[in-house]
Structure formats: structure tokens, C-alpha cells
C-alpha positions as CSV (number, residue, x, y, z in Angstrom):
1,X,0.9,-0.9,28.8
2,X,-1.4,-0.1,25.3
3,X,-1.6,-3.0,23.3
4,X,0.0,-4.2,19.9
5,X,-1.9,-4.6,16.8
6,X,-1.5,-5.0,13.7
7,X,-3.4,-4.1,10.3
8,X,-3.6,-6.2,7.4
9,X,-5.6,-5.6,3.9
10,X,-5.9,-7.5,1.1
11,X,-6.9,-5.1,-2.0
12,X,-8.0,-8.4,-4.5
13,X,-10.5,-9.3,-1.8
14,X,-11.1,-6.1,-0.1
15,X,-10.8,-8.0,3.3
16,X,-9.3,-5.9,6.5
17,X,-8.1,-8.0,9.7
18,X,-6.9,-6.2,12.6
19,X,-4.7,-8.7,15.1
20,X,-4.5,-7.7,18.6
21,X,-1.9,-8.5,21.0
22,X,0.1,-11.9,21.3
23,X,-1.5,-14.6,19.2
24,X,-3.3,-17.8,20.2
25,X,-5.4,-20.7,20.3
26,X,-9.0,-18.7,19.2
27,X,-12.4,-19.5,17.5
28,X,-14.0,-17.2,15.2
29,X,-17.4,-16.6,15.1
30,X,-19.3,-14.7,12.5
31,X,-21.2,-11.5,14.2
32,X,-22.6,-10.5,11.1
33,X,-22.4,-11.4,7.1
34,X,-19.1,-10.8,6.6
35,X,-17.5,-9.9,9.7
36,X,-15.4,-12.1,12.0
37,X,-14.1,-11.9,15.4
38,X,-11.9,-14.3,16.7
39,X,-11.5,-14.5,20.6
40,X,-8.8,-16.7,22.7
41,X,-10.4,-19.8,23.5
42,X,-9.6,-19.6,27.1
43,X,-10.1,-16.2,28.1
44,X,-12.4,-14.9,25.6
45,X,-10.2,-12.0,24.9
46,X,-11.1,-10.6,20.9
47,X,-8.1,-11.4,19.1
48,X,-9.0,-10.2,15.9
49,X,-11.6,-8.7,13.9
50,X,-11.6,-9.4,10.3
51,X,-14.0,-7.5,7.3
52,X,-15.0,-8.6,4.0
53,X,-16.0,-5.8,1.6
54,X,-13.8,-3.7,3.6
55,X,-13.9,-0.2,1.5
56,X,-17.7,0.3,1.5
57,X,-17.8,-0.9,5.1
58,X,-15.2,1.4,6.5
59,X,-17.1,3.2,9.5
60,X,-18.5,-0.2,10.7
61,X,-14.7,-1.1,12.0
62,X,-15.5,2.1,14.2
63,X,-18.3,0.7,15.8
64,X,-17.0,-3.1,16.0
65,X,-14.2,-1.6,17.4
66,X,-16.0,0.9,20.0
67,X,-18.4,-2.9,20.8
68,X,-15.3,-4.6,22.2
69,X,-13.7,-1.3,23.6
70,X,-10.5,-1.7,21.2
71,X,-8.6,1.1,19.7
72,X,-6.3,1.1,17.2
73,X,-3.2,4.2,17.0
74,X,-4.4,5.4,13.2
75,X,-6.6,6.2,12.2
76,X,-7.9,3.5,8.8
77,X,-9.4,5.3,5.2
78,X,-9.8,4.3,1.8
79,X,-9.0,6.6,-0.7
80,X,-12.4,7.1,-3.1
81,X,-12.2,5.9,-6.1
């Protein structure tokens, strides 16, 4: 069975998270400036992964993504300014 997820982005503050699955009881840790990844505290499954300065960080969801072998169904783009 694939897993659910869903997308969220806030435009003011140009911050992506993507939730996966059921929620619960997670931390978040920093992995680098900016981007967060929160994992269930008992079986360290990756919960979320949240990005601030989103739009001129767009391919690093890829690899964060690829990192923790999560996928999402779409494909995510910004349109250029």
C-alpha cells in the first residue's frame, strides 16, 4: 500500500512541508539551515520534511526526498518569477 502525503506551502514565508502518512508523536531535528525533518519518536519513521526559502531551493526536496527513500505522486515547481 503507497503511502499518503500531503503538501503544504506557505507563499508569505516561502516554507514547503510535506507530511507523510498518519501523524504522531515526532521530534524535529534541523539537517541543515533551514530544513527540518521530523521523525516518529518511537520508530524513527520521517514524518515530515519541512523547507524554508522553498522557491530557490526547489531541487534540494529531490534529494532530501531520494536521502530517506520517500516519493511523493507530483511532481512540485515554482513558477519563475
Amino acid at each position: 500500500m503507497e503511502e499518503s502525503c500531503e503538501i503544504h506551502y506557505e507563499k508569505e514565508s516561502d516554507f514547503l512541508e510535506v507530511l507523510f502518512g498518519e501523524q504522531s508523536k515526532s521530534i524535529a531535528t534541523e539537517i541543515q539551515e533551514g530544513v527540518f525533518v521530523r521523525k516518529d519518536i518511537k520508530t524513527g519513521e520521517v514524518k515530515s520534511i519541512g523547507i524554508v526559502g522553498f522557491g530557490k531551493r526547489v531541487q534540494l526536496l529531490k534529494m532530501i526526498l531520494a536521502s530517506f527513500n520517500k516519493k511523493l505522486p507530483i511532481e512540485i515547481s515554482l513558477p519563475s518569477d
